[in-house]
CHARMM internal coordinates of N, CA and C (Angstrom, degrees):
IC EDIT
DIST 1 N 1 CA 1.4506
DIST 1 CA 1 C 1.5314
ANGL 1 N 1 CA 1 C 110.89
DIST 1 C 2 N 1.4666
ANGL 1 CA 1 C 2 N 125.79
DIHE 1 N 1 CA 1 C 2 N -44.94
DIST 2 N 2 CA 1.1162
ANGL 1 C 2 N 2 CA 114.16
DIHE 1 CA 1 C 2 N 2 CA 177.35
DIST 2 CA 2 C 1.4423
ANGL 2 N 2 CA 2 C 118.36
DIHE 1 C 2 N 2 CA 2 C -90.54
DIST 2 C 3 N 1.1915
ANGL 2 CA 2 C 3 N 118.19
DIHE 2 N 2 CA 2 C 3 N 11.85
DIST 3 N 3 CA 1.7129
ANGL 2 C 3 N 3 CA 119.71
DIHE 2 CA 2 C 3 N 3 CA 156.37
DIST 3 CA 3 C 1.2721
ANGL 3 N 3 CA 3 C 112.72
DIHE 2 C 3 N 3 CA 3 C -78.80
DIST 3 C 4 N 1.3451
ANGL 3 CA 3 C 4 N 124.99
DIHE 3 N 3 CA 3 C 4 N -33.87
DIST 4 N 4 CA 1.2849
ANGL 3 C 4 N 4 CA 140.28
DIHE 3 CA 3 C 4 N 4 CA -168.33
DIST 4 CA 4 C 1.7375
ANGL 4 N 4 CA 4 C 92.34
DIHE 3 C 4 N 4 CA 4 C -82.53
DIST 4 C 5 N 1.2527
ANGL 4 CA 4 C 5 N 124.73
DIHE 4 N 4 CA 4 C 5 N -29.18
DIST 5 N 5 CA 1.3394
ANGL 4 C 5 N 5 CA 125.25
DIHE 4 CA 4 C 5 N 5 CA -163.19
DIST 5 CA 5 C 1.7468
ANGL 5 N 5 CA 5 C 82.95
DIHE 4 C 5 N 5 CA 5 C -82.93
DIST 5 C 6 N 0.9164
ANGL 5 CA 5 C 6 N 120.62
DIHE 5 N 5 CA 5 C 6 N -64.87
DIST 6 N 6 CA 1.4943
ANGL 5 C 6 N 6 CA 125.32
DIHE 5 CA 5 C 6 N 6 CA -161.28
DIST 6 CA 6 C 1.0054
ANGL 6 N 6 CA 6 C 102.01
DIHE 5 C 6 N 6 CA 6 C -60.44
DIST 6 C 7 N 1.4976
ANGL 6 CA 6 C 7 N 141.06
DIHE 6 N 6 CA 6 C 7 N -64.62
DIST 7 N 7 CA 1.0208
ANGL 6 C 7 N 7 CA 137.63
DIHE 6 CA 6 C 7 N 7 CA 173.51
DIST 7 CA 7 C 1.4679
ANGL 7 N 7 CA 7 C 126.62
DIHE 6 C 7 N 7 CA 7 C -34.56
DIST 7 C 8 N 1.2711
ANGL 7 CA 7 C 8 N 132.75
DIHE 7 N 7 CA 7 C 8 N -41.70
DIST 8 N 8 CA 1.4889
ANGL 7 C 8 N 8 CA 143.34
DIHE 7 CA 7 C 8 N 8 CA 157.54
DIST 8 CA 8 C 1.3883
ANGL 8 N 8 CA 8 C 117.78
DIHE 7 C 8 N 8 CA 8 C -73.13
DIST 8 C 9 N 0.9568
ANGL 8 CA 8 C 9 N 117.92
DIHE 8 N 8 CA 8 C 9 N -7.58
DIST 9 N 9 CA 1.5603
ANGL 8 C 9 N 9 CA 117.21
DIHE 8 CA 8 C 9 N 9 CA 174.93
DIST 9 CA 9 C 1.2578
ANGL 9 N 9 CA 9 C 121.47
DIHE 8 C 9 N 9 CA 9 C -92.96
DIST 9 C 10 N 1.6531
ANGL 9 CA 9 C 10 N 128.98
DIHE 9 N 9 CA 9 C 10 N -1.15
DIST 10 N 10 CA 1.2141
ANGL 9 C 10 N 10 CA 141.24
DIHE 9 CA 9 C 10 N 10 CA 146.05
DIST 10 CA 10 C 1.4390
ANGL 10 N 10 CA 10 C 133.30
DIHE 9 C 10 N 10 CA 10 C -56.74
DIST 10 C 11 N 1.4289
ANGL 10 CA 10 C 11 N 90.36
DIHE 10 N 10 CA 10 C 11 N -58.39
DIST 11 N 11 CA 1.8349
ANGL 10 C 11 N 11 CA 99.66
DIHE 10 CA 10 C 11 N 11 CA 172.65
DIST 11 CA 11 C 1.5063
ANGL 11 N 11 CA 11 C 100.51
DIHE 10 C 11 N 11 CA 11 C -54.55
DIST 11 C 12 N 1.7774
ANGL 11 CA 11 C 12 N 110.74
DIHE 11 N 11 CA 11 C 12 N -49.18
DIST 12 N 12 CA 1.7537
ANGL 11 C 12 N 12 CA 87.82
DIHE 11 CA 11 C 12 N 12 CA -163.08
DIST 12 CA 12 C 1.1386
ANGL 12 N 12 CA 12 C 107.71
DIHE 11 C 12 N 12 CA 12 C -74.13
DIST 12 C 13 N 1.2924
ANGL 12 CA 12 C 13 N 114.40
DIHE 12 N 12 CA 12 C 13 N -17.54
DIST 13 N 13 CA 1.9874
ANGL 12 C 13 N 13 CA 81.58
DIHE 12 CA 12 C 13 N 13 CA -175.97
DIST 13 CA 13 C 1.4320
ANGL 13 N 13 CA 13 C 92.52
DIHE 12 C 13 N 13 CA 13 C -88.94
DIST 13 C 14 N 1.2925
ANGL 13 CA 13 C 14 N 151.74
DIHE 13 N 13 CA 13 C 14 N -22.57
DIST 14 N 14 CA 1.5433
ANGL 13 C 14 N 14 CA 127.45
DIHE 13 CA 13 C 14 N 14 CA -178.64
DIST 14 CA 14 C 1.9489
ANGL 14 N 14 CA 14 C 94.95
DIHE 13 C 14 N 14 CA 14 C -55.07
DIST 14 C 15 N 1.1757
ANGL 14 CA 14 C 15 N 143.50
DIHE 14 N 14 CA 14 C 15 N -43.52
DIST 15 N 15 CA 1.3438
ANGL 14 C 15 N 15 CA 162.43
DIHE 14 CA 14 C 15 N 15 CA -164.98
DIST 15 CA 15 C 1.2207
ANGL 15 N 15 CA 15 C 96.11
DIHE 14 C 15 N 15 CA 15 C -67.42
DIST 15 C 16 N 1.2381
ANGL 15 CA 15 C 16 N 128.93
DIHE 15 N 15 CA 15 C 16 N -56.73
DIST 16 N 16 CA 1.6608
ANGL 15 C 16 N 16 CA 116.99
DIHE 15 CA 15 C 16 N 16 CA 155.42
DIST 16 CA 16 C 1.4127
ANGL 16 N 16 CA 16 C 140.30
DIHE 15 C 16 N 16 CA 16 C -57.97
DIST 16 C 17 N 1.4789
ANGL 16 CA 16 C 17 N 105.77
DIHE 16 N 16 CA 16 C 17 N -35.94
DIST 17 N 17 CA 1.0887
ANGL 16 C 17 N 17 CA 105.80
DIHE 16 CA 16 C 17 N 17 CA 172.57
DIST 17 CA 17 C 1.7995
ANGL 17 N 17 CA 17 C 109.84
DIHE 16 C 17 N 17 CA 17 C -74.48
DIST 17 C 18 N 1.3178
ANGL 17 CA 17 C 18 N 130.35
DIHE 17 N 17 CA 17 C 18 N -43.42
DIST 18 N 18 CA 1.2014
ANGL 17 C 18 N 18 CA 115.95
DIHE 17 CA 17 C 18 N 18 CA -176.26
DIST 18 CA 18 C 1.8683
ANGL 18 N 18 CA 18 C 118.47
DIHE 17 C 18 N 18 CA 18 C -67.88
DIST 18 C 19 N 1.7779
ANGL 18 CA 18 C 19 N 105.60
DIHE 18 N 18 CA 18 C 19 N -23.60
DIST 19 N 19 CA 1.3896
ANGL 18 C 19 N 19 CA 97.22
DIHE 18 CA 18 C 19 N 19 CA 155.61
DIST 19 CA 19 C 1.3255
ANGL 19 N 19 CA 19 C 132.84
DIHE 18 C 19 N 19 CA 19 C -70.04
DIST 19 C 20 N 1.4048
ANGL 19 CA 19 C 20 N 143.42
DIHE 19 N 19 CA 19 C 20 N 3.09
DIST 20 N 20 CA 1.2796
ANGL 19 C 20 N 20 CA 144.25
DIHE 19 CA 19 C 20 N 20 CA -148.97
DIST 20 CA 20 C 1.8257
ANGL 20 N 20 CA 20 C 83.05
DIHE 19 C 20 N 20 CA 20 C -140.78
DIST 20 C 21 N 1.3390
ANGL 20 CA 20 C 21 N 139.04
DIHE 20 N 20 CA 20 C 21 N -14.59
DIST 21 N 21 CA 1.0399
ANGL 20 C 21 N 21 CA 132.73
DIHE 20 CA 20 C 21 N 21 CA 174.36
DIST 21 CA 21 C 1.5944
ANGL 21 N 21 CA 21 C 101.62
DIHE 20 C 21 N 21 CA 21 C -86.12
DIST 21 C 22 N 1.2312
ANGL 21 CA 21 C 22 N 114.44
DIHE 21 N 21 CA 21 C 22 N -42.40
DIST 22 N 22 CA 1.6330
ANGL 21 C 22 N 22 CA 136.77
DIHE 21 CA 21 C 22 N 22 CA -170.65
DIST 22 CA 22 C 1.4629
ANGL 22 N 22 CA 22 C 101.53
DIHE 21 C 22 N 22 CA 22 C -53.78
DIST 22 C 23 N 1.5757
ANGL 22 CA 22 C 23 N 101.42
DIHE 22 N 22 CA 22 C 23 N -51.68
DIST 23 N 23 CA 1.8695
ANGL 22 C 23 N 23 CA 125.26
DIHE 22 CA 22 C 23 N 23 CA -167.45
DIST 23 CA 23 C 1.7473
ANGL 23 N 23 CA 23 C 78.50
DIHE 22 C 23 N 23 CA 23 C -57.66
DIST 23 C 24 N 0.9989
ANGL 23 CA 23 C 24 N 118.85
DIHE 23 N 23 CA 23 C 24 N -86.61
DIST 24 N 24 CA 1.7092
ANGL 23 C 24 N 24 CA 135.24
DIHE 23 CA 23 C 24 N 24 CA -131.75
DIST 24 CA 24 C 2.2802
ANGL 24 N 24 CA 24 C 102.32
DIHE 23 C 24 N 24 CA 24 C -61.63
DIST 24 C 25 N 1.5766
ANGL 24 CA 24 C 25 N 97.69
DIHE 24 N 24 CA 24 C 25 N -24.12
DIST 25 N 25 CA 1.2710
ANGL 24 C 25 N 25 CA 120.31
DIHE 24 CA 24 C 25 N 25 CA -173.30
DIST 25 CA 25 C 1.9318
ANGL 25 N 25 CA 25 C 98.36
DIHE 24 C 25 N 25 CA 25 C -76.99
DIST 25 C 26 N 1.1480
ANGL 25 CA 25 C 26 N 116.13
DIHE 25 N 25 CA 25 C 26 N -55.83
DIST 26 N 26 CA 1.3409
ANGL 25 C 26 N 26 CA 127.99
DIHE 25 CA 25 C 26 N 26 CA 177.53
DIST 26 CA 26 C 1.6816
ANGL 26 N 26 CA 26 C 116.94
DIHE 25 C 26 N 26 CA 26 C -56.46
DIST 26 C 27 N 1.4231
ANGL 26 CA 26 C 27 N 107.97
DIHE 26 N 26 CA 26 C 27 N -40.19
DIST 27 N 27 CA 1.5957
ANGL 26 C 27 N 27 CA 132.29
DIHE 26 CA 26 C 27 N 27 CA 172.08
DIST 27 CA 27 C 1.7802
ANGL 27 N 27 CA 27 C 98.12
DIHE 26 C 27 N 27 CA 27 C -56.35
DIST 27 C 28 N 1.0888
ANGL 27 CA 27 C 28 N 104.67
DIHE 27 N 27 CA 27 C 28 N -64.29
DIST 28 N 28 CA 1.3881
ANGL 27 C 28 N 28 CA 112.60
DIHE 27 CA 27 C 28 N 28 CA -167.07
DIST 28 CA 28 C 1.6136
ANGL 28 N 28 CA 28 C 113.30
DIHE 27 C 28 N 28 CA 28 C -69.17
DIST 28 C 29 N 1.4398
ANGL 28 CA 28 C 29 N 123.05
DIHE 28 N 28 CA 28 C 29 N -15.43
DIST 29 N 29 CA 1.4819
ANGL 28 C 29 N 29 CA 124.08
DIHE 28 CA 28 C 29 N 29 CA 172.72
DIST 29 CA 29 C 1.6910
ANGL 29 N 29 CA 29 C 101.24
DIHE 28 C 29 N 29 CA 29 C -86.16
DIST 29 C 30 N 1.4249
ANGL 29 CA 29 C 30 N 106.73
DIHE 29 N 29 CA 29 C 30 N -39.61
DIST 30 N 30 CA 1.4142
ANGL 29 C 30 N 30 CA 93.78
DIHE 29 CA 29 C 30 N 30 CA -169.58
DIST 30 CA 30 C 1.5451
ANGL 30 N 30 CA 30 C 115.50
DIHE 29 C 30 N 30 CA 30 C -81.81
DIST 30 C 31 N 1.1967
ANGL 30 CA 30 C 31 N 113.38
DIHE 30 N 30 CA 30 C 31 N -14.95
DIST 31 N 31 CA 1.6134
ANGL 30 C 31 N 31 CA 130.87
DIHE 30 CA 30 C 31 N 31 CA 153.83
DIST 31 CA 31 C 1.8533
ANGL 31 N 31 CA 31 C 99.99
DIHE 30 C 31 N 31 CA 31 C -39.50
DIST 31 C 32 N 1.4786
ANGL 31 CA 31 C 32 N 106.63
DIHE 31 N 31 CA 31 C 32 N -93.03
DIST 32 N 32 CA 1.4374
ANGL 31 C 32 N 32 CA 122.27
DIHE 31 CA 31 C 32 N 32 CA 170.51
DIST 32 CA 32 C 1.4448
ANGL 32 N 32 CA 32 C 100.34
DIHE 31 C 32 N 32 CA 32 C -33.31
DIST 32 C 33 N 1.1511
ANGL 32 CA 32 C 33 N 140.41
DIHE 32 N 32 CA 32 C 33 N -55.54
DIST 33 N 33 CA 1.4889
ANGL 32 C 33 N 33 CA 120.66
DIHE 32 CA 32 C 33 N 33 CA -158.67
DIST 33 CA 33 C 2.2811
ANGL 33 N 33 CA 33 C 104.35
DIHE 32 C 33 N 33 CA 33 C -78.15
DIST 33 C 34 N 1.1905
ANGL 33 CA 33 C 34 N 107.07
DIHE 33 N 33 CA 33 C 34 N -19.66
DIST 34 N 34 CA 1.0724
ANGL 33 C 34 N 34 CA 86.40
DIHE 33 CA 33 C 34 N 34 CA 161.92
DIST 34 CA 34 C 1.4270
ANGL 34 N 34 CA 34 C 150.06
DIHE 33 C 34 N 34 CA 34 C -122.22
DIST 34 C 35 N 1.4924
ANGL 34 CA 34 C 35 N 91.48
DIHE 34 N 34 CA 34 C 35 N 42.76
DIST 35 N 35 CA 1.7212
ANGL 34 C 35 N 35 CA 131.56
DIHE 34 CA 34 C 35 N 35 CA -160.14
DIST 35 CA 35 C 1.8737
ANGL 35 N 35 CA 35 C 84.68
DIHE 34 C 35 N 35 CA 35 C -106.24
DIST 35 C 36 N 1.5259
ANGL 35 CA 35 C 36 N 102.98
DIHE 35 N 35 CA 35 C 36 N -53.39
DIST 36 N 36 CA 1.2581
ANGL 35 C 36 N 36 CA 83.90
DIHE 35 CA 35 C 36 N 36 CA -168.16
DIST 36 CA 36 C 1.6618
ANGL 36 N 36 CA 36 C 109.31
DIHE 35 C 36 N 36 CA 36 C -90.20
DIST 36 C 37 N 1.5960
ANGL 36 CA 36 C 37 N 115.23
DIHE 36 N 36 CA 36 C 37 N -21.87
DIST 37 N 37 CA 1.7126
ANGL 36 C 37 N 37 CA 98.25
DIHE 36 CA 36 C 37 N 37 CA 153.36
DIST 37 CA 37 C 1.5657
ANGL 37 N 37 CA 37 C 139.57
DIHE 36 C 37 N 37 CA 37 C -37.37
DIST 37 C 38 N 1.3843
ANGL 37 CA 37 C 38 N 97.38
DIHE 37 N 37 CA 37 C 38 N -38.40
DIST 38 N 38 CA 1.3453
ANGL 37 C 38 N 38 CA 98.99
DIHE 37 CA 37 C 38 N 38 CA -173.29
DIST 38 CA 38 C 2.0141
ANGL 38 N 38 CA 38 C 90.16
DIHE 37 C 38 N 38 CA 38 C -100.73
DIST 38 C 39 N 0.5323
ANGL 38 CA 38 C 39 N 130.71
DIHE 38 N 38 CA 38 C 39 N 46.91
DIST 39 N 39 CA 1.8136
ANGL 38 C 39 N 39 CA 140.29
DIHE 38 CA 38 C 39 N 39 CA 170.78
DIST 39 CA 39 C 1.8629
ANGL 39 N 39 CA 39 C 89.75
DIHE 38 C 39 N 39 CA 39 C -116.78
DIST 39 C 40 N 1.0745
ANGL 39 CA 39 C 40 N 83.40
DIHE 39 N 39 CA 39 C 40 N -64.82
DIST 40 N 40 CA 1.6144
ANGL 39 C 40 N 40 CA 106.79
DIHE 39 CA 39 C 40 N 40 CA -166.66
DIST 40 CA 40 C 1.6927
ANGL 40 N 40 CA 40 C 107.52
DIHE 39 C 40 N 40 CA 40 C -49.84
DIST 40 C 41 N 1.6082
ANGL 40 CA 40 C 41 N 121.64
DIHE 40 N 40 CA 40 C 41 N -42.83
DIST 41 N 41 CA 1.3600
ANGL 40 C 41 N 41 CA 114.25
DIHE 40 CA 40 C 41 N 41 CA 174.35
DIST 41 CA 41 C 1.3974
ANGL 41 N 41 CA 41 C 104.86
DIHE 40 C 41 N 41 CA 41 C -93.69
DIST 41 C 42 N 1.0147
ANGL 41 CA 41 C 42 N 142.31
DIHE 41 N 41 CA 41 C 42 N -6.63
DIST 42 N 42 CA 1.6387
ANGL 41 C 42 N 42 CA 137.70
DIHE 41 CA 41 C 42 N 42 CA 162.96
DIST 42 CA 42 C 1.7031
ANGL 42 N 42 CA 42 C 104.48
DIHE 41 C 42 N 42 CA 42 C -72.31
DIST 42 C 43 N 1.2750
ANGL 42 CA 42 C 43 N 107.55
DIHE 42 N 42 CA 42 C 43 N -23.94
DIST 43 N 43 CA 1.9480
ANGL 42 C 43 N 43 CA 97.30
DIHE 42 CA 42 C 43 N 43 CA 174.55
DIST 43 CA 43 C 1.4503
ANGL 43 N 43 CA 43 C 110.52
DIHE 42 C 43 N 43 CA 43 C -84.60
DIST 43 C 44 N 1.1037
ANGL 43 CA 43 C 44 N 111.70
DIHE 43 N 43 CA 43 C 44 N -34.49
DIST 44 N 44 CA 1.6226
ANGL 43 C 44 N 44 CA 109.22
DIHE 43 CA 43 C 44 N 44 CA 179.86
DIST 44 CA 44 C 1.6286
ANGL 44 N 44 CA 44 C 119.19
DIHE 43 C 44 N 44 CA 44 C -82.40
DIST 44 C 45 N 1.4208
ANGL 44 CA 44 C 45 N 95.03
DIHE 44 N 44 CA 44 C 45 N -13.74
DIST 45 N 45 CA 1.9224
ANGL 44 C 45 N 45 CA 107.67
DIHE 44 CA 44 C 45 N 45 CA 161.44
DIST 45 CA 45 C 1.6286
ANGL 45 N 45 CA 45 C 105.22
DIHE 44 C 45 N 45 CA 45 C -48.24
DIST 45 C 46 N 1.3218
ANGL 45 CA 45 C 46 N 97.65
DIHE 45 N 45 CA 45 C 46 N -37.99
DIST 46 N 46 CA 1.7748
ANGL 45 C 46 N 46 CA 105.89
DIHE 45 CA 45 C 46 N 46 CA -156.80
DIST 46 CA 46 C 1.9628
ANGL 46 N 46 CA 46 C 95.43
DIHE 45 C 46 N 46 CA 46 C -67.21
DIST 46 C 47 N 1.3172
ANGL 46 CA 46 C 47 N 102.72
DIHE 46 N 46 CA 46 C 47 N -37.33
DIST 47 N 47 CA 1.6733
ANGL 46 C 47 N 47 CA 88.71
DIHE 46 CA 46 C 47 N 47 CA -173.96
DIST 47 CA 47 C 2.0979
ANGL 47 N 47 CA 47 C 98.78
DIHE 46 C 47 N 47 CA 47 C 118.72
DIST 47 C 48 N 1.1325
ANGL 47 CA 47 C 48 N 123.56
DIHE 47 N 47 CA 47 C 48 N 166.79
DIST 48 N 48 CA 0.8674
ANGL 47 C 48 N 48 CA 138.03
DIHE 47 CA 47 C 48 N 48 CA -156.20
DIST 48 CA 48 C 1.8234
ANGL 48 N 48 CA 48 C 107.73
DIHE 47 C 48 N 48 CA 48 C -93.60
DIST 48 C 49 N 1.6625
ANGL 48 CA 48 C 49 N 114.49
DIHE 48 N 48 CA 48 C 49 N -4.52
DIST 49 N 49 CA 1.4681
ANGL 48 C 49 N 49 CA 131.22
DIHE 48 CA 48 C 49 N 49 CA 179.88
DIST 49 CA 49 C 1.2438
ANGL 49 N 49 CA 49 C 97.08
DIHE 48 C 49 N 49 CA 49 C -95.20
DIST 49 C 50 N 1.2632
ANGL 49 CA 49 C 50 N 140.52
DIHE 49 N 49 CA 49 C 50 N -48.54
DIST 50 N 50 CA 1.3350
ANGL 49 C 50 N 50 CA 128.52
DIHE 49 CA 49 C 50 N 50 CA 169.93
DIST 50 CA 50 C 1.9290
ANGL 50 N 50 CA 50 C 121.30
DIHE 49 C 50 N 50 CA 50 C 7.89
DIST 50 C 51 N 1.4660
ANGL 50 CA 50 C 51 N 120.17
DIHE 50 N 50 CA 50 C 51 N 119.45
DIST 51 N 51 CA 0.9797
ANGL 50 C 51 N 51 CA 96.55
DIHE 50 CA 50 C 51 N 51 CA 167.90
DIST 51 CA 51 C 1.6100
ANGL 51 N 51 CA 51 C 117.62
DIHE 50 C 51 N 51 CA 51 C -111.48
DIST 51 C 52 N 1.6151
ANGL 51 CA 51 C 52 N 123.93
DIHE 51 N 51 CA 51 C 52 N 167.79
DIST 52 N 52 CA 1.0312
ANGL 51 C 52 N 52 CA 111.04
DIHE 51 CA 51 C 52 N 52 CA -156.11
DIST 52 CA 52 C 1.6137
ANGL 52 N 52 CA 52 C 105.20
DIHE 51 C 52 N 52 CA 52 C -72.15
DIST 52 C 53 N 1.3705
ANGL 52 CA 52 C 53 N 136.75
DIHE 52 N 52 CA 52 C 53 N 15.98
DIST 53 N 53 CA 1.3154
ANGL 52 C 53 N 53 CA 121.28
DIHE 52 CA 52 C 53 N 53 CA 172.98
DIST 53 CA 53 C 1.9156
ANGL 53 N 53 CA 53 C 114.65
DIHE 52 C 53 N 53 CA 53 C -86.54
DIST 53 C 54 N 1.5438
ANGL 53 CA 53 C 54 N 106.36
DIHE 53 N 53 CA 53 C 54 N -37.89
DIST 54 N 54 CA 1.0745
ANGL 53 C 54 N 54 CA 136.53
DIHE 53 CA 53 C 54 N 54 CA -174.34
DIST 54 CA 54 C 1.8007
ANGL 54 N 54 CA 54 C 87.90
DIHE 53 C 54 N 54 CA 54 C -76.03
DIST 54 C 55 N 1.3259
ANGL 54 CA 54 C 55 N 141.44
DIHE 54 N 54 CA 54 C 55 N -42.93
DIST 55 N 55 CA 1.4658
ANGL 54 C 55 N 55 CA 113.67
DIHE 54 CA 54 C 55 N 55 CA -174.27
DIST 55 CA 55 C 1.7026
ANGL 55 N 55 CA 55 C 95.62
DIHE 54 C 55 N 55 CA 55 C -92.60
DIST 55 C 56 N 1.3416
ANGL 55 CA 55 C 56 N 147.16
DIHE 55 N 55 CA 55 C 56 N -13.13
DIST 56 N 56 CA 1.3156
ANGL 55 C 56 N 56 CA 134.07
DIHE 55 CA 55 C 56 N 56 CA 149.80
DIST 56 CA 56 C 1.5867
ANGL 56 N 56 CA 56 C 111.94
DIHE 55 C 56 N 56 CA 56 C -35.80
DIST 56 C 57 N 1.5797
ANGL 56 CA 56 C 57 N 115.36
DIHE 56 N 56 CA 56 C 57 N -54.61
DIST 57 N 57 CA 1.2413
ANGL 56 C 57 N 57 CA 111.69
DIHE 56 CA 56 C 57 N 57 CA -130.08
DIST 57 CA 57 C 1.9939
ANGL 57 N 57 CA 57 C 79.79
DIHE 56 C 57 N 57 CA 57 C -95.33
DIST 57 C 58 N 1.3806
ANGL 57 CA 57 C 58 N 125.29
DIHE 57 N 57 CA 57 C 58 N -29.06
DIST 58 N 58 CA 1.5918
ANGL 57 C 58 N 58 CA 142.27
DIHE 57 CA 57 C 58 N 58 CA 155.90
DIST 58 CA 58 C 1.8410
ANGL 58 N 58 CA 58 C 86.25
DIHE 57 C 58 N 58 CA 58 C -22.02
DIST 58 C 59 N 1.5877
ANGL 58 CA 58 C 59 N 104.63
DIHE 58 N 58 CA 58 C 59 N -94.55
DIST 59 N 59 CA 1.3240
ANGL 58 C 59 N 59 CA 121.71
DIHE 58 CA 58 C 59 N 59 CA -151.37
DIST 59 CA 59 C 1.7761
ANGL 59 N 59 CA 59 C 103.01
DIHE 58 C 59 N 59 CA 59 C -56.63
DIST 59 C 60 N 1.2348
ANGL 59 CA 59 C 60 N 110.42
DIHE 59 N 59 CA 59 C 60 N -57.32
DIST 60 N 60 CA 1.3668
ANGL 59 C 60 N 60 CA 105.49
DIHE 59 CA 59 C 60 N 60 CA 176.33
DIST 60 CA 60 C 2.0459
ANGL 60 N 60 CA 60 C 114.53
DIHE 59 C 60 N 60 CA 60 C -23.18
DIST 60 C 61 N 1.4591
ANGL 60 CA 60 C 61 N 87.54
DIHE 60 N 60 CA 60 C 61 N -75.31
DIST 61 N 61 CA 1.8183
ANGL 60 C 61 N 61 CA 117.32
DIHE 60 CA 60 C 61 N 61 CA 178.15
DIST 61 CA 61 C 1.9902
ANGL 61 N 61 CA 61 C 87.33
DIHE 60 C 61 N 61 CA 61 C -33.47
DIST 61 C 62 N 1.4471
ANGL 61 CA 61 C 62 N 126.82
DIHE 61 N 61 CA 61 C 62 N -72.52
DIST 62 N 62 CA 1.4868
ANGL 61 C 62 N 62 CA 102.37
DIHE 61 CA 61 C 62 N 62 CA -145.73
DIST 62 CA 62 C 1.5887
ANGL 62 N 62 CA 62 C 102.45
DIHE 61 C 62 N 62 CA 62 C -75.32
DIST 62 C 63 N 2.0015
ANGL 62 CA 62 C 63 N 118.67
DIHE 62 N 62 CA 62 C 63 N -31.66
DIST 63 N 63 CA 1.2453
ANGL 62 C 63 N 63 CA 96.26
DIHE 62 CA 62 C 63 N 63 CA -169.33
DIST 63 CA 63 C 1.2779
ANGL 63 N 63 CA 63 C 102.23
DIHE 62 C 63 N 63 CA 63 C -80.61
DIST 63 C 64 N 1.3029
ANGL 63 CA 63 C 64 N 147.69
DIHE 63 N 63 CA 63 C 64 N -0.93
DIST 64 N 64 CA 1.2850
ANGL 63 C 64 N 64 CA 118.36
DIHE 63 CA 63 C 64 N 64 CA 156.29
DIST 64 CA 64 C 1.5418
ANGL 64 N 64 CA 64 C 122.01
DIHE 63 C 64 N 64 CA 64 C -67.77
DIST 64 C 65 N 1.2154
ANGL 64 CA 64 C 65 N 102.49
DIHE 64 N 64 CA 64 C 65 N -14.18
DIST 65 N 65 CA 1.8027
ANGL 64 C 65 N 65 CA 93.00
DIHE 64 CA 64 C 65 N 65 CA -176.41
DIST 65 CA 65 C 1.4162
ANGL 65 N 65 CA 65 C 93.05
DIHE 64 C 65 N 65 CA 65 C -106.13
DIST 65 C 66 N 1.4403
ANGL 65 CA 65 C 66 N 137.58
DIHE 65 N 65 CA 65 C 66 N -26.54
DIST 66 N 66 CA 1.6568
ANGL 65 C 66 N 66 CA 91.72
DIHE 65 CA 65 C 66 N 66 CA 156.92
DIST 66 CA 66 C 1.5992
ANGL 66 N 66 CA 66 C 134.19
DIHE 65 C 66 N 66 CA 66 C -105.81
DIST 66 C 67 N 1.5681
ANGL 66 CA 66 C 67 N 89.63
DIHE 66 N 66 CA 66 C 67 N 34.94
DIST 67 N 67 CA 1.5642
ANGL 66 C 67 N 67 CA 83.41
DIHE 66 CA 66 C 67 N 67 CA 152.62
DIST 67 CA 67 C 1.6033
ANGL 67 N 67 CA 67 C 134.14
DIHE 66 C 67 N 67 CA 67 C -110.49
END
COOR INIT
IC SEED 1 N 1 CA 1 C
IC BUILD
């Protein structure tokens, strides 16, 4: 019984550890994905004259501040 215990108690924690890597990986895209949403509606605030240096320097400015 406790070979069988030991023996299974590897996989799960590798099984935890790759879910809690998975969790923190998913956190961090949906972080990024709405750093650059809101980049993305602060350039089109500007209007359709916008030039592309001014919506670089737009998007740059918010995803650095919300990341």
């Amino acid at each position: 019984m406790a070979l069988m215990t030991g023996a299974l108690a590897i996989p799960l924690v590798l099984a935890l550890g790759v879910s809690i890597d998975y969790s923190n990986l998913a956190k961090r895209a949906s972080s990024l994905q709405q750093a650059v949403d809101s980049a993305a509606l602060a350039i089109a605030r500007e209007g359709m004259t916008i030039t592309d240096a001014k919506a670089r320097a737009i998007a740059r400015e918010f995803v650095g501040a919300n990341l």
